[in-house]
C-alpha positions as CSV (number, residue, x, y, z in Angstrom):
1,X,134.8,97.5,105.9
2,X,133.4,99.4,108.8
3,X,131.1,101.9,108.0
4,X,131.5,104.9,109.7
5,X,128.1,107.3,109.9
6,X,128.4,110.7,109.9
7,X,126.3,113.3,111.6
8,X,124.8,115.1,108.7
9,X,123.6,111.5,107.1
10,X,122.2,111.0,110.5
11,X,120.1,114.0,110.4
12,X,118.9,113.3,107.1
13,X,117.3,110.6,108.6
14,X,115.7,112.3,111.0
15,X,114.4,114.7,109.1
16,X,112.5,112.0,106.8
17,X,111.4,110.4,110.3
18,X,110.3,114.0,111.4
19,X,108.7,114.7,107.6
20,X,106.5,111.5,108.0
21,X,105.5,112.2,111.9
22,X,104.2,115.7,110.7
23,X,102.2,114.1,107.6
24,X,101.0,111.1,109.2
25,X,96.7,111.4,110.1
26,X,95.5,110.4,113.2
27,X,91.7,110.7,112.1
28,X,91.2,106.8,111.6
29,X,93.2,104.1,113.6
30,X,92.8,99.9,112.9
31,X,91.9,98.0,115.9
32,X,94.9,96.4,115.5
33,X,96.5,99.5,117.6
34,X,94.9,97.8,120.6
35,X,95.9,94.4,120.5
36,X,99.7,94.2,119.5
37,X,101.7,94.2,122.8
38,X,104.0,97.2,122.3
39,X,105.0,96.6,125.5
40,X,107.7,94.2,124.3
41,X,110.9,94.7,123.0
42,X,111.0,93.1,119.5
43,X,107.6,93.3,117.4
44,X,107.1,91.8,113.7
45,X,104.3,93.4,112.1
46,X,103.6,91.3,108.6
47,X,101.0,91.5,106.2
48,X,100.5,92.1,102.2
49,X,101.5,94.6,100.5
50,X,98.8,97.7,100.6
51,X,97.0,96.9,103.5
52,X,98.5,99.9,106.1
53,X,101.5,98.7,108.1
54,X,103.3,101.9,107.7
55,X,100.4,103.5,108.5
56,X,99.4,101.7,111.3
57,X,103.4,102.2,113.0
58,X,103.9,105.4,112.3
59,X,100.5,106.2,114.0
60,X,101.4,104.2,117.0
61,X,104.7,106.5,117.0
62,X,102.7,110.0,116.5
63,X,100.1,108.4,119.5
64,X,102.5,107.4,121.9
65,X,106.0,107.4,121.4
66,X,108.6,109.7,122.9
67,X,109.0,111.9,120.1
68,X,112.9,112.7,120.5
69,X,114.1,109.3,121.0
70,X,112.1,107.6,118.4
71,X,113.4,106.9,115.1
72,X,111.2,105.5,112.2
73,X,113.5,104.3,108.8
74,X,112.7,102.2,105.7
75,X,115.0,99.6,104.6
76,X,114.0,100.7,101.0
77,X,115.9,103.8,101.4
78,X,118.7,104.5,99.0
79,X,120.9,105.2,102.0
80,X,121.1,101.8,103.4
81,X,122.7,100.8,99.7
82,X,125.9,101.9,101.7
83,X,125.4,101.9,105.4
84,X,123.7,98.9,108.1
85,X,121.1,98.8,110.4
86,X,123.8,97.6,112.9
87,X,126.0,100.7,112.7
88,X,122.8,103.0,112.7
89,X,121.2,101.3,115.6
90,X,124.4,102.0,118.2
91,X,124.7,105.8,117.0
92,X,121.1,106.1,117.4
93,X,121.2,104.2,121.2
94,X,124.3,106.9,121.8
95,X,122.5,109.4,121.2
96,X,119.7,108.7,123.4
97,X,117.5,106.8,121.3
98,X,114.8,104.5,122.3
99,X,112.3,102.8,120.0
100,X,113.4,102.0,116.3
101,X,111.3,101.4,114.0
102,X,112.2,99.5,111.0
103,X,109.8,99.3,108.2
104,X,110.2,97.3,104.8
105,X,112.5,94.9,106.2
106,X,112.6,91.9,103.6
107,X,114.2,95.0,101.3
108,X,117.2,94.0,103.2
109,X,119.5,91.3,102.6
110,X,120.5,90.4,106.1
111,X,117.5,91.7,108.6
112,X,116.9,88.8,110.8
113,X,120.9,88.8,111.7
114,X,121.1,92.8,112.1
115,X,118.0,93.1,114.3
116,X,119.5,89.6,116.3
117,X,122.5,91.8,117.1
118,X,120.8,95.0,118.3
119,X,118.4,93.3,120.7
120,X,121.0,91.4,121.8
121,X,123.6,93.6,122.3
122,X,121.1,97.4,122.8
123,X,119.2,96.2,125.3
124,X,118.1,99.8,125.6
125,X,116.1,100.1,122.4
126,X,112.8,98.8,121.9
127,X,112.4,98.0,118.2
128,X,109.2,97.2,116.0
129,X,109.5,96.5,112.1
130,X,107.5,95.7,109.3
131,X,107.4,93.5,106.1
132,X,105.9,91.1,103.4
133,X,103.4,88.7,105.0
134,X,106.1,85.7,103.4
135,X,108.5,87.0,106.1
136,X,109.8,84.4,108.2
137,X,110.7,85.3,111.8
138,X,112.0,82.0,112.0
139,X,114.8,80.9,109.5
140,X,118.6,79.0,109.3
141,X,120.6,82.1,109.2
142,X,118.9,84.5,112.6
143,X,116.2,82.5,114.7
144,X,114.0,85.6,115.9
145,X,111.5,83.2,117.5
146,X,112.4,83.6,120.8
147,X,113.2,86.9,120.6
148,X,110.1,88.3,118.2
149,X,106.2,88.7,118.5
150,X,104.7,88.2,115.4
151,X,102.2,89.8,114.5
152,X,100.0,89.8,111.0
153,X,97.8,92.3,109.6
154,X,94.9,92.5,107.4
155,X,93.1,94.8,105.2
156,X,90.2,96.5,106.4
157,X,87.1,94.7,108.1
158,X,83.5,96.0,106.9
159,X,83.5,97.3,110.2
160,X,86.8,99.2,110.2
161,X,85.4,100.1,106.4
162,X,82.4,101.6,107.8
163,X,84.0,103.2,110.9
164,X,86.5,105.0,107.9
165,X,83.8,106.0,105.4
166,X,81.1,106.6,107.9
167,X,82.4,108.2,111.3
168,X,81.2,105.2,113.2
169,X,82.4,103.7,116.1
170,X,81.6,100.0,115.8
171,X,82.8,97.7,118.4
172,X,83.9,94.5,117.3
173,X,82.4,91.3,117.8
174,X,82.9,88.0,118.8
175,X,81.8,84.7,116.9
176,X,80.1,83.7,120.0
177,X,77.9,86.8,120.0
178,X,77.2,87.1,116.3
179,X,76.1,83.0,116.7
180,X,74.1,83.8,119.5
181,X,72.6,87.4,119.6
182,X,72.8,88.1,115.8
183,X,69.1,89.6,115.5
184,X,69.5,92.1,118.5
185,X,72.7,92.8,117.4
186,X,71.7,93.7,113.8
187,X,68.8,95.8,115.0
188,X,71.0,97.9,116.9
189,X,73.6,98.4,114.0
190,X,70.7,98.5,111.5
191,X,69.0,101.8,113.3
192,X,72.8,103.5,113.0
193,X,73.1,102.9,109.3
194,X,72.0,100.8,106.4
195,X,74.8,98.2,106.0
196,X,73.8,96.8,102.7
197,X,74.1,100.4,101.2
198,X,77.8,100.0,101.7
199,X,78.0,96.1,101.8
200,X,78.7,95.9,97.5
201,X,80.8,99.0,97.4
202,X,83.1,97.3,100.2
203,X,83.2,93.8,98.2
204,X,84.7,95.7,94.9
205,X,86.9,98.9,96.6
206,X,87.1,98.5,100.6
207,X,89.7,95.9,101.9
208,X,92.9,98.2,101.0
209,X,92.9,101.5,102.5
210,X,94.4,103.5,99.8
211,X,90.6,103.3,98.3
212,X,90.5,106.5,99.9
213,X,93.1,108.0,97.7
214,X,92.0,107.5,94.3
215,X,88.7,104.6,93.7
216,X,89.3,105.9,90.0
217,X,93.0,103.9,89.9
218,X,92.2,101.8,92.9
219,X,92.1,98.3,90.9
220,X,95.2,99.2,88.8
221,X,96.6,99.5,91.9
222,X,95.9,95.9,93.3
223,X,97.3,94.9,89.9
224,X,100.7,96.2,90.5
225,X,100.6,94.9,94.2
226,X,100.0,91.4,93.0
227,X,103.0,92.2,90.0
228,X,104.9,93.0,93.0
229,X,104.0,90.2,95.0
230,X,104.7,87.7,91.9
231,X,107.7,89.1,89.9
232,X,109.8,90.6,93.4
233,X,108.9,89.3,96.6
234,X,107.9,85.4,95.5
235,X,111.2,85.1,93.7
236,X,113.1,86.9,96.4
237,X,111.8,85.3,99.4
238,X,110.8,81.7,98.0
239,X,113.2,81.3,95.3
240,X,110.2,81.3,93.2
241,X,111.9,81.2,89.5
242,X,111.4,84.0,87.5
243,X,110.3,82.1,84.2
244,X,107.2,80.6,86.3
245,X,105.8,84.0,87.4
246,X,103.6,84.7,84.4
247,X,102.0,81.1,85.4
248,X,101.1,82.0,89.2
249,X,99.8,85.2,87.3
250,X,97.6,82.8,85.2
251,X,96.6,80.6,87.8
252,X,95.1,83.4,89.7
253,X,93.2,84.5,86.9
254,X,91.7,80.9,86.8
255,X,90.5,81.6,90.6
256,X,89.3,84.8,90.2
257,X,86.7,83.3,87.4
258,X,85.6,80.6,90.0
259,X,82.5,79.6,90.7
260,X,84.1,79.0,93.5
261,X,87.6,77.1,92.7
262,X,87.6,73.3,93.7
263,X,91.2,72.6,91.7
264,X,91.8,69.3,89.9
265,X,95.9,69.4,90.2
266,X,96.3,67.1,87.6
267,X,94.4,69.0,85.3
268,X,95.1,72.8,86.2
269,X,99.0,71.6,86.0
270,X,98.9,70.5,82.6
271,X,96.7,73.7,81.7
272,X,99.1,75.7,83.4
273,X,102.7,73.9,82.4
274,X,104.1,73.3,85.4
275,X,104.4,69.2,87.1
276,X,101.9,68.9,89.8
277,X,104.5,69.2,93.1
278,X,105.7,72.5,91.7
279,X,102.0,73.5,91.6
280,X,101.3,72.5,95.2
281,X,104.9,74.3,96.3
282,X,103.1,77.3,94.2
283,X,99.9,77.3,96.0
284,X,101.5,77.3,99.1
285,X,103.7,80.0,98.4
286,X,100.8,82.1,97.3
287,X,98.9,81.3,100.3
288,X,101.9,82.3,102.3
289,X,101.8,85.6,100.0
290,X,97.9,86.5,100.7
291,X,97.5,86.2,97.8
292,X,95.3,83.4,97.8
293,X,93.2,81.0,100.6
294,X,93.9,77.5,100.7
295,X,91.5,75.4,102.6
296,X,92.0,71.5,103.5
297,X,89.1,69.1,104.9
298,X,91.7,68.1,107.8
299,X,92.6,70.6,110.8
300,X,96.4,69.8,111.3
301,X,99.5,67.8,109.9
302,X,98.9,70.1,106.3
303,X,101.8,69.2,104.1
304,X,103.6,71.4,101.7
305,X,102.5,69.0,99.2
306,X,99.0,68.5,100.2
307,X,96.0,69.6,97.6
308,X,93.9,72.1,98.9
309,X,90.4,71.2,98.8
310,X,89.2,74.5,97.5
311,X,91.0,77.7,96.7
312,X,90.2,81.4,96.9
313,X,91.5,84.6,96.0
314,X,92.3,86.3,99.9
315,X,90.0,89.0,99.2
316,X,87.2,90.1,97.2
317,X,88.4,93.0,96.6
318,X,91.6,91.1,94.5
319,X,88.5,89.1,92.9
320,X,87.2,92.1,91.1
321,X,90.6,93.6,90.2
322,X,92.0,90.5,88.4
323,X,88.4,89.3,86.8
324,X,87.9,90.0,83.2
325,X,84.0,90.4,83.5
326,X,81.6,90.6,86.3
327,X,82.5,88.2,89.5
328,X,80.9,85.2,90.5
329,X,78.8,86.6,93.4
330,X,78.9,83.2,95.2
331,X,82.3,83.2,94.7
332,X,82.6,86.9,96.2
333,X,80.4,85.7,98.9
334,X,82.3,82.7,100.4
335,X,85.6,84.9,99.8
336,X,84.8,87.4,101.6
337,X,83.3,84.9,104.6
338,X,86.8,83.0,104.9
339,X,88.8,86.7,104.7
340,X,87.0,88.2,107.8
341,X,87.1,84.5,109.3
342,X,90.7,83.8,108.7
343,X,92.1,86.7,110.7
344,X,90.9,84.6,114.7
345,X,89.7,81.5,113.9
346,X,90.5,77.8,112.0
347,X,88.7,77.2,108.8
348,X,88.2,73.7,107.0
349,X,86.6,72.6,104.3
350,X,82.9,70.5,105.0
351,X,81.1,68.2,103.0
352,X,77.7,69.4,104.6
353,X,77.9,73.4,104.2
354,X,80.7,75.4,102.8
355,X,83.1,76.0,105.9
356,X,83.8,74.2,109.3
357,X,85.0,76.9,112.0
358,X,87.2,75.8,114.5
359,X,86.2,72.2,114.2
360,X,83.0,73.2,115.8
361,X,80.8,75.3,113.4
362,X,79.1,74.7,110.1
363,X,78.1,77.3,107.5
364,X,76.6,77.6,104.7
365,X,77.0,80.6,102.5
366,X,75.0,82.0,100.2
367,X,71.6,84.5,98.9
368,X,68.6,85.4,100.4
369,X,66.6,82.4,98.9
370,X,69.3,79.8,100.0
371,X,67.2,77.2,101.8
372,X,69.9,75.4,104.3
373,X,68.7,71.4,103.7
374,X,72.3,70.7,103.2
375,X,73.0,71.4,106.9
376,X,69.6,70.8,108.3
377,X,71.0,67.8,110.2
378,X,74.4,68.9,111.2
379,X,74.8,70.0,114.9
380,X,76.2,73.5,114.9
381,X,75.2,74.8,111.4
382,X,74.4,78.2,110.3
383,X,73.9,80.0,107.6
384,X,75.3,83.4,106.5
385,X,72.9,84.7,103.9
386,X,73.7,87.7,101.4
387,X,71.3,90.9,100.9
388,X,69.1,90.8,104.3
389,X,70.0,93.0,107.2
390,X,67.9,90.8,109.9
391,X,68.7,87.3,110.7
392,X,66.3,84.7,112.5
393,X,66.7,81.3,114.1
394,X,70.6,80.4,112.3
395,X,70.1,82.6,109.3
396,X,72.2,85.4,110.1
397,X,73.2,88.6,107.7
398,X,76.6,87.8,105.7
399,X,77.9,91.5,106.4
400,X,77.8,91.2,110.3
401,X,80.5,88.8,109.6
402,X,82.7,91.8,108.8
403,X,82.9,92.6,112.6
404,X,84.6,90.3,114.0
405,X,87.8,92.4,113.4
C-alpha cells in the first residue's frame, strides 16, 4: 500500500530536526570531523552503541550544512512504524531538500534496500546515516559497497579525553613520530599538563562521552549498552538466539577478570554450555559488536572459526563496568594499548612481547619496573611502560599512545 505523507507529518519532522540543531553543542568536536569525506554522496558512519555518532552528525550538520535543505531523522522514531524512508526521501528532494541524514538505521527492517533506491534514483540528495558497528554495508538483499563509504567510529582517545576535560588542543600523532621522537614529544605535552593526573580517571570513566553527563551512573550505563548490544542488536543482526545471550553475558565477565584472557575453547565451552564452533561464531560476533578484541598470531586468511589467540574486552573503560572487584591493571594496560592501536593500524599476537603492529613492530606492555629481556633481541621492539611521563631509548610512556587518534 502506498503511503501517502502529509504535510503536517512532514513538519513534525522538521521540527524534531530543528529541536536537535538548536540543542546540539559545538564546544567539543572528534577529529573524526576531519577525516570522513563528506564530500561523497553516500556515507556509513558505524560504531558501538554510546560512543557519539549522533553527536558527531548532527554537529557536522549545525557546522556546515545548508540549514533549510538539510533534514536529520531517526529510524527509531515511532513515525516510521507507518511510513518509509523511500516515500520521505522524494517529498523531502521535492521540496528542495539536500542532505539526509539517517541515523539508527539497523532500527529498520529494510535500510540497505531503501537507501539503494534513493541514491539511485535522488541523485540530488546527499545522504549520511548511522548505525550499530555489526552493520553490514555489504549484504544479499542491497549491496551498498559500491555505492557507500564506510566509515567506523570510536570512543574517545586520551587525547580527545583531555582536549574535552581540559580545553586542550592536542594534535594527533603518528606511530612513526611517537617511535621515533617520543621524549621531545612528551616534554612538550608534559609542560602543558600532567597526563598521569588524568591517565587512571580515563582508564575507569573516559572512552564514552556521556561521562560528562553523569560519572555517578556512568558504569550502569555501559551495563545497559552491552544489555543492548547482547539481548537486541546480536540477536537482530546475527541471528544470535536468544537463549544463548545470558552466556555471551557470562563469557565477558570471564574476560573482564583476565589477567589478560588467553582462552582454552575446549575448556571455556564446557564452562560456558555451548559446543566449541558456536563459541568461535560467538566471539566473532562480539568482536564484530565492540564488544570484545580478538587477536590471532597470523595477519590474514582469519576464519570465522579460527581461535583467537588472546581476547580482550574493547575498552577499559567496559573492563571496570563489568568487573566484580578491582581490575587486573595489566589487563587494563594491554586493553587500553590494542583500543587506541586498533582504530589505524594491524595488530597480532607475538610470542616475544605482547603485540606485533603492522607486521613490523614489537611491544611489550607493562609498569614502570618492566625490564624488556623478552624483546631484547627482536628487531623493532618497544616498550610502552605504565606510570612514567618520560620515555628513553624504546621505553616510551603508555598514555602518549592515546594520541594517535
Amino acid at each position: 500500500m502506498l503511503i501517502i505523507i502529509s504535510k503536517n507529518a512532514m513538519e513534525r519532522l522538521i521540527e524534531v530536526h530543528q529541536k536537535k540543531m538548536q540543542d546540539t553543542n559545538l564546544d567539543f568536536i572528534r577529529g573524526d570531523m576531519d577525516v570522513i569525506p563528506w564530500e561523497m554522496r553516500l556515507i556509513g558512519i558505524k560504531g558501538a552503541r554510546g560512543i557519539g555518532k549522533t553527536t558527531l552528525l548532527l554537529q557536522y550538520a549545525k557546522k556546515h550544512l545548508p540549514k533549510d535543505s538539510t533534514l536529520y531523522v531517526s529510524l527509531d522514531n515511532i513515525w516510521f512504524s507507518e511510513n518509509n524512508l523511500v516515500d520521505l526521501a522524494d517529498r523531502f528532494a521535492k521540496r528542495g531538500g539536500t542532505h539526509l541524514l539517517i541515523d539508527e538505521v539497523h532500527k529498520y527492517p529494510n535500510w540497505s534496500q531503501e537507501i539503494k533506491n534513493i541514491y539511485d534514483d535522488y541523485p540530488e540528495l546527499k545522504v549520511i546515516f548511522t548505525g550499530s558497528s555489526l552493520l553490514q554495508i555489504l549484504n544479499q538483499r542491497a549491496d551498498l559497497s559500491r555505492r557507500a563509504v564506510s566509515y567506523n567510529m570510536q570512543g574517545l582517545s586520551f587525547r580527545e579525553y583531555l582536549n574535552m576535560t581540559q580545553n586542550t588542543d592536542f594534535q594527533l600523532l603518528s606511530l612513526d613520530d611517537i617511535l621515533k621522537k617520543h621524549v621531545q614529544i612528551a616534554k612538550d605535552i608534559v609542560h602543558r599538563i600532567a597526563p598521569i593526573k588524568y591517565f587512571e580517571i580515563y582508564l575507569n570513566k573516559g572512552y564514552y562521552p556521556f561521562f560528562k553527563e553523569s560519572e555517578i551512573t556512568y558504569h550502569s550505563r555501559i551495563q545497559e549498552i552491552v544489555n543492548m548490544i547482547i539481548e537486541l542488536e546480536l540477536p537482530l543482526l546475527r541471528n544470535v538466539e536468544v537463549a544463548y545471550t545470558n552466556k555471551l553475558k557470562q563469557l565477558l565477565f570471564i574476560i573482564a577478570q583476565a589477567v589478560p584472557f588467553i582462552p582454552n575453547v575446549t575448556k571455556l565451552s564446557e564452562r560456558i554450555g555451548v559446543n566449541r564452533n558456536t563459541l568461535l561464531t560467538y566471539l566473532h560476533y562480539m568482536g564484530q559488536a565492540e564488544l570484545t578484541k580478538n587477536i590471532f598470531k597470523q595477519a590474514v586468511g582469519i576464519s570465522l572459526l579460527q581461535k583467537p589467540d588472546k581476547l580482550f574486552l574493547d575498552n577499559p573503560n567496559l573492563v571496570y563496568a563489568l568487573s566484580m572487584e578491582k581490575p587486573n591493571i595489566g589487563n587494563l594496560r594491554e586493553t587500553f594499548f590494542l583500543n587506541q592501536l586498533s582504530k589505524k593500524h594491524k595488530i597480532n599476537y607475538s610470542d616475544k612481547g605482547d603485540f606485533l603492529i603492522d607486521g613490523k613492530f614489537t611491544i611489550e606492555v607493562g609498569g614502570r619496573n618492566k625490564t624488556g629481556q623478552q624483546i631484547q633481541h627482536v628487531k623493532n621492539a618497544f616498550l610502552g611502560i605504565d606510570d612514567i611521563e618520560y620515555g628513553f631509548l624504546n621505553h616510551i610512556p603508555l598514555w602518549l599512545f592515546g594520541f594517535l587518534y
